[in-house]
N, C-alpha and C positions, 0 to 999 in steps of 0.2 A: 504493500500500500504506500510506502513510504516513496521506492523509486517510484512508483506509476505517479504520486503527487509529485516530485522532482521533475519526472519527464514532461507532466502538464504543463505545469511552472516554467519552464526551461524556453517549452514553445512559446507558450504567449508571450514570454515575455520578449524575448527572439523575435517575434511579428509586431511586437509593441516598437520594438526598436528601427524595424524596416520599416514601419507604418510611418514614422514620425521621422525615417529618413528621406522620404517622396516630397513632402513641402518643401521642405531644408533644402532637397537637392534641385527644386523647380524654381526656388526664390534667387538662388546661385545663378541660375540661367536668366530667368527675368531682369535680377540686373545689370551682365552683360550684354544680354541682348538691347536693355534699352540705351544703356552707355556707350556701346561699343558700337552700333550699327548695324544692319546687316554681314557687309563685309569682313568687317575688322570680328564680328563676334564667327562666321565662317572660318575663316582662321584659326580662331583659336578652337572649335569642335574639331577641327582636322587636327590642329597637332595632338590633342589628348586622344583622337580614336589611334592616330599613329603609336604615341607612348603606349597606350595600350595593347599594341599588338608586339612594338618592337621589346616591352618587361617580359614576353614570355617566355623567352629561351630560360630568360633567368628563374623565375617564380612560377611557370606551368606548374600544376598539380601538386606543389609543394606543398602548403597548408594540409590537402587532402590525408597525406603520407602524413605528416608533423603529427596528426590529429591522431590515426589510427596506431602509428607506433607508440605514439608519447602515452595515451590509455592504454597503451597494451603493457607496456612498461612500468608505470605507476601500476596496475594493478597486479604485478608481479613482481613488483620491490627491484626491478633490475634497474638502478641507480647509473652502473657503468655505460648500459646502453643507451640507456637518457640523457645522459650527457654525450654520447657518441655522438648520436644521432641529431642532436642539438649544433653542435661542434660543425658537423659536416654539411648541415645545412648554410650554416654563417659562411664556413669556408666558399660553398660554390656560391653563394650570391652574391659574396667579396671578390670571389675573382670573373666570376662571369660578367656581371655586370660594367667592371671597372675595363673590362677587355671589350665590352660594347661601346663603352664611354669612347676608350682610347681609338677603339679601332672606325668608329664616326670620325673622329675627330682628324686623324689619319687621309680619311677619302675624302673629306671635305677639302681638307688644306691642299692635297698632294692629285686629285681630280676634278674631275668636270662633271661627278657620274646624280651628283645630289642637285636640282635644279637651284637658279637664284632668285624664283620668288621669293614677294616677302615673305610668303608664311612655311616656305622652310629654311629662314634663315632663324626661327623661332625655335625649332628645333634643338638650337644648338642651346640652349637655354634648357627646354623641358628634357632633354636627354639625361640631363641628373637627377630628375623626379623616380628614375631606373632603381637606382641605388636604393633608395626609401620605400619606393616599392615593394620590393626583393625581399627585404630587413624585414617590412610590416606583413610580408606573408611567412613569414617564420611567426611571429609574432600571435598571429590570428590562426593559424595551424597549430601552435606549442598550448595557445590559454584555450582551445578547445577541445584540445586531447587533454587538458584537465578537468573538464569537463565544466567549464564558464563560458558558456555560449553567449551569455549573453556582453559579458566585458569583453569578448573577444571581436565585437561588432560594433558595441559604444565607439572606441575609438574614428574609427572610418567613419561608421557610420550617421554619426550624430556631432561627438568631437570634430573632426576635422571638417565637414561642413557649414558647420558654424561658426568656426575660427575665418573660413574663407570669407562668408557675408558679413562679418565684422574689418575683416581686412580691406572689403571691397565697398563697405559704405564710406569706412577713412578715408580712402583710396579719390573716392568719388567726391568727396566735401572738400577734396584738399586741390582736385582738376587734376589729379596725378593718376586717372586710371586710365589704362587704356589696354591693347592685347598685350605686349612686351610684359609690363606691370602686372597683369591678371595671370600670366602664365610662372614670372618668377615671385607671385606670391603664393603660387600651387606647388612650386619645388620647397620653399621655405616653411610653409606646412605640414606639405609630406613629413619633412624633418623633425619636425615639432612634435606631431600625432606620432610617429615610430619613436622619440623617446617619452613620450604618453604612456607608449602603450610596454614599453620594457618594464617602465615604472611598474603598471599593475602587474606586468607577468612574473618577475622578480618580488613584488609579494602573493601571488599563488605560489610560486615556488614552494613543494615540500622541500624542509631542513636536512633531510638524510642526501639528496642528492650531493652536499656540498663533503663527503665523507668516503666518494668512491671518486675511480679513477674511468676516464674516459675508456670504452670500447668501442668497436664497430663492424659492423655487417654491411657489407658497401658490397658485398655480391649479392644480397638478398634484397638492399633499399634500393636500388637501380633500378630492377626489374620489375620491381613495385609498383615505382616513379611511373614508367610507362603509361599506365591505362588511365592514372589517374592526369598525367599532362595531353593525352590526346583529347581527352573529354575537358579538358579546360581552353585547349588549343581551338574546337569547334566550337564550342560555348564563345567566347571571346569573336572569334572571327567573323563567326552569325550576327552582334550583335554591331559589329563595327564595320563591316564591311561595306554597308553601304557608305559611309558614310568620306571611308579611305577612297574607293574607286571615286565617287563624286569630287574629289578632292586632285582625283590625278586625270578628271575627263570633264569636268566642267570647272563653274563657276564658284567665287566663294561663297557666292550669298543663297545658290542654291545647297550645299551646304547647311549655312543657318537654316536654309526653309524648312528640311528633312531635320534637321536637329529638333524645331519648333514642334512639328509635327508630330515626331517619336516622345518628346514631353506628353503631348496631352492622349497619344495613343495607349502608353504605358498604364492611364488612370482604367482603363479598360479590361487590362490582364489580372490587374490588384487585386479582384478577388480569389483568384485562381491561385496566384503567388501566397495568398497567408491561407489557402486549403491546402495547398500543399506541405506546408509548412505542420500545420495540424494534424493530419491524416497521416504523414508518414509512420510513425511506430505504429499505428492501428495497420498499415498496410503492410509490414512485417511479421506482425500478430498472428494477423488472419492468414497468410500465406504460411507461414511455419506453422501454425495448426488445423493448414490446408482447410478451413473455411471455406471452399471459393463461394458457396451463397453469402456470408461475411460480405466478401473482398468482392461481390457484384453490386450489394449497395451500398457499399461503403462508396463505390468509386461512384456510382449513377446518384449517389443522394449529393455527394460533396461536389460533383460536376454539374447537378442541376440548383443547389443554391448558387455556384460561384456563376453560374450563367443568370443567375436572377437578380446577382447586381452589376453586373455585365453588362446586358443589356439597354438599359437605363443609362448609363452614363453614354452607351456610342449612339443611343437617339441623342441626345442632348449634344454630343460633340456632332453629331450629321447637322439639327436645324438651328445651335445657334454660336457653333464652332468658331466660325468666321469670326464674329463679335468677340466672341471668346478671347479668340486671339490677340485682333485689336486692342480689347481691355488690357490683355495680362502683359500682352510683350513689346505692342505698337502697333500703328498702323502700317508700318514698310513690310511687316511682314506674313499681314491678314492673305492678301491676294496670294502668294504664295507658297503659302504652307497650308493651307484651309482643304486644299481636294488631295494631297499627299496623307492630310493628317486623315482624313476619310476613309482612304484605302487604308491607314495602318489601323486605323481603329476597329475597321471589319476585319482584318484581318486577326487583330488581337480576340475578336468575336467569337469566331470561328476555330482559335487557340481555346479560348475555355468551352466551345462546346464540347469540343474532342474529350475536355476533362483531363487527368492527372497521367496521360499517358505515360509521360516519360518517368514519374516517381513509380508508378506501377510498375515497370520494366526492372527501374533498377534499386530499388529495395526490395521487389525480390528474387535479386541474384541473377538480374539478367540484366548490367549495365554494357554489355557488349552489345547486346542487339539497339538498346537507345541510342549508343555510338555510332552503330550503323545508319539509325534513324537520321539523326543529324548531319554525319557524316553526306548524306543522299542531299539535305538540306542547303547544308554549304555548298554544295556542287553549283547546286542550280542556282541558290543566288549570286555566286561569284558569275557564272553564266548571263542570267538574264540583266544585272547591274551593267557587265560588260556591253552588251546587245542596247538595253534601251536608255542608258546616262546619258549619253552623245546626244542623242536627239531629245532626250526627255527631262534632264535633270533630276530635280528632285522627287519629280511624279514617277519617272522611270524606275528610280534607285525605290521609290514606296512600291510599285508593282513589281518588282523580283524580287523584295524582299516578303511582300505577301505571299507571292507565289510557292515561296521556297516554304515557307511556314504551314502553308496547306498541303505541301507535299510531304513533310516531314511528319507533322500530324497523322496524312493518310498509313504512312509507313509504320508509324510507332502503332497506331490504333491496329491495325493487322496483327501485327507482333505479339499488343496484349492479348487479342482473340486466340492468336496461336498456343503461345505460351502460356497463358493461363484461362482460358474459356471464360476471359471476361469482355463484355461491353461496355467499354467509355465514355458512350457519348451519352450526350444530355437523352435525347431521345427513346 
């Protein structure tokens, strides 16, 4: 009774913390987009979807591992390997990262291969955001395998957002914001937030680890690492790659539009996001005590509530979106973001009708075929971004990234029928 009240606790409070990270993170936007412009605020979404994809060699799937070794070791008092594994994480983000640092830094000076607009000479600035990165997924991997899910999420997620809108209203009162400014007050943060978050980690710290001597299994955390950085690799790529291609085949400010747009799309999936967040130990549950009548309405009840506040919000973004926009972010960027934000919001629709496929899959025990699911995902929106950016923009990059979301869906929703003789969908 005890853990099952832990685990409840855990989640909500966990959905508490991501719930009250969506304002935080839309007010961040709102005010660059109204300071900064269209253009100037394009820019700066391209360089952070870039950092985004260029932290991954270093921090792919590392949390994931951080989390499952560090619980597995705390619960078997192996102190030496806790520290190994601690140890060896620091070591590759220190040198991986400091060798992406150097090795940009390198082709820039010494080639022609990095273009010279302005907004990748911006680059050369967020490219240190890597390092703090790197650090903060050790960080958020190590206080979760102690089982603080929810401090392991404060920081990012709450902390460091709101360090940002206090840096950015100064910023703004003082006439001194602008992209340059917005971008290296996101590396100075970062900084800030990763020794936040040491701080707490170093007090979760149990007392016994400081009383053994480092070990390590570097043939066994390798191949570990694997499954868990591909699925961070296509998670990541899906959600950024429109946004990169737009960035290397159009405009900045379409850009901004598809950035505008994916804000208010995102209020559409929210429900689906904290059932999934709730449902998963029950969806463990019932599959290890092969339930499947359990684990069919578990998924058809919790995939037709989060479709019941679904719903609601993408009529309200369909008839009075446009205004929406206007109000929250300005007028320059009502006209085009307004029919992108349309397609993503149905598409985010048609995301929770499908319901919890992908946690279905892989809580339980089938996170290779979700791989696969996505994997199929990314293809095609890497595809169809390519195909309609050029002539489409922002409206382009929002229809292949629909598109690819309703194929992934179709895919995962199969899989659950296969693999476990359940039905998904709202329906």
């Amino acid at each position: 009774m005890i853990i099952k009240s832990s685990l409840v606790k855990s989640f909500f409070g966990l959905g508490a913390v991501r719930l009250l990270s969506i304002p935080l993170s839309l007010m961040t936007s709102v005010i660059l987009a109204r300071e900064l412009g269209p253009e100037s605020f394009g820019q700066y979404s391209f360089i952070m979807s870039l950092v985004a994809i260029i932290v991954l060699p270093v921090s792919a799937g590392l949390p994931q591992l951080l989390t499952r070794e560090i619980a597995a070791y705390l619960n078997q008092k192996n102190w030496a390997l806790y520290r190994g594994v601690l140890h060896t994480a620091h070591l590759w983000v220190l040198i991986s990262s400091l060798a992406i640092i150097g090795l940009y830094f390198l082709i820039n000076t010494t080639t022609s291969v990095i273009p010279e607009e302005n907004k990748w000479k911006l680059l050369s600035i967020a490219i240190f955001m890597i390092l703090f990165q790197g650090l903060g997924a050790i960080r958020d991997g190590a206080i979760k395998g102690l089982g603080k899910p929810i401090f392991s999420e404060t920081p990012s997620q709450l902390i460091q957002p709101i360090l940002v809108i206090i840096t950015y209203f100064i910023l703004s009162s003082l006439n001194l914001l602008n992209v340059k400014t917005a971008i290296m007050s996101q590396v100075l943060i970062a900084g800030v937030v990763f020794l936040i978050a040491s701080w707490i980690f170093y007090c979760l710290q149990p007392l016994e680890k400081k009383f053994s001597s480092a070990k390590y299994k570097l043939k066994a955390w390798v191949p570990a690492l694997i499954p868990f950085t591909l699925l961070a690799l296509v998670g990541t790529f899906n959600s950024q790659i429109g946004i990169v291609v737009l960035g290397l085949l159009s405009s900045d400010d379409q850009i901004a539009a598809l950035r505008i747009a994916d804000r208010g799309a995102t209020f559409v999936a929210l429900s689906l996001s904290l059932v999934n967040i709730i449902i998963a130990p029950h969806i463990v549950r019932s599959f290890q005590s092969k339930d499947r009548n359990g684990l069919q309405r578990l998924a058809k009840q919790s995939a037709r509530g989060a479709f019941c506040i679904a719903l609601p919000i993408c009529f309200i973004l369909i008839l009075a979106g446009e205004r929406l926009i206007d109000i929250v972010f300005g007028a320059d960027y009502a006209p085009m973001s307004y029919y992108p934000m349309i397609i993503l919001a149905l598409a985010q629709l048609i995301n929770v009708f499908f319901g919890s496929v992908g946690y279905l899959l892989s809580m339980s025990g089938y996170a290779n075929d979700a791989l696969k699911g996505h994997i199929i995902g990314l293809l095609s929106n890497i595809i169809l971004c390519g195909l309609l950016i050029p002539q489409y923009g922002a409206l382009g990059a929002a229809i292949g990234i629909s598109v690819s979301v309703l194929i992934w869906n179709c895919v995962l929703s199969y899989l659950v029928y296969i693999r476990l003789n359940v039905i998904s969908l709202v329906l």
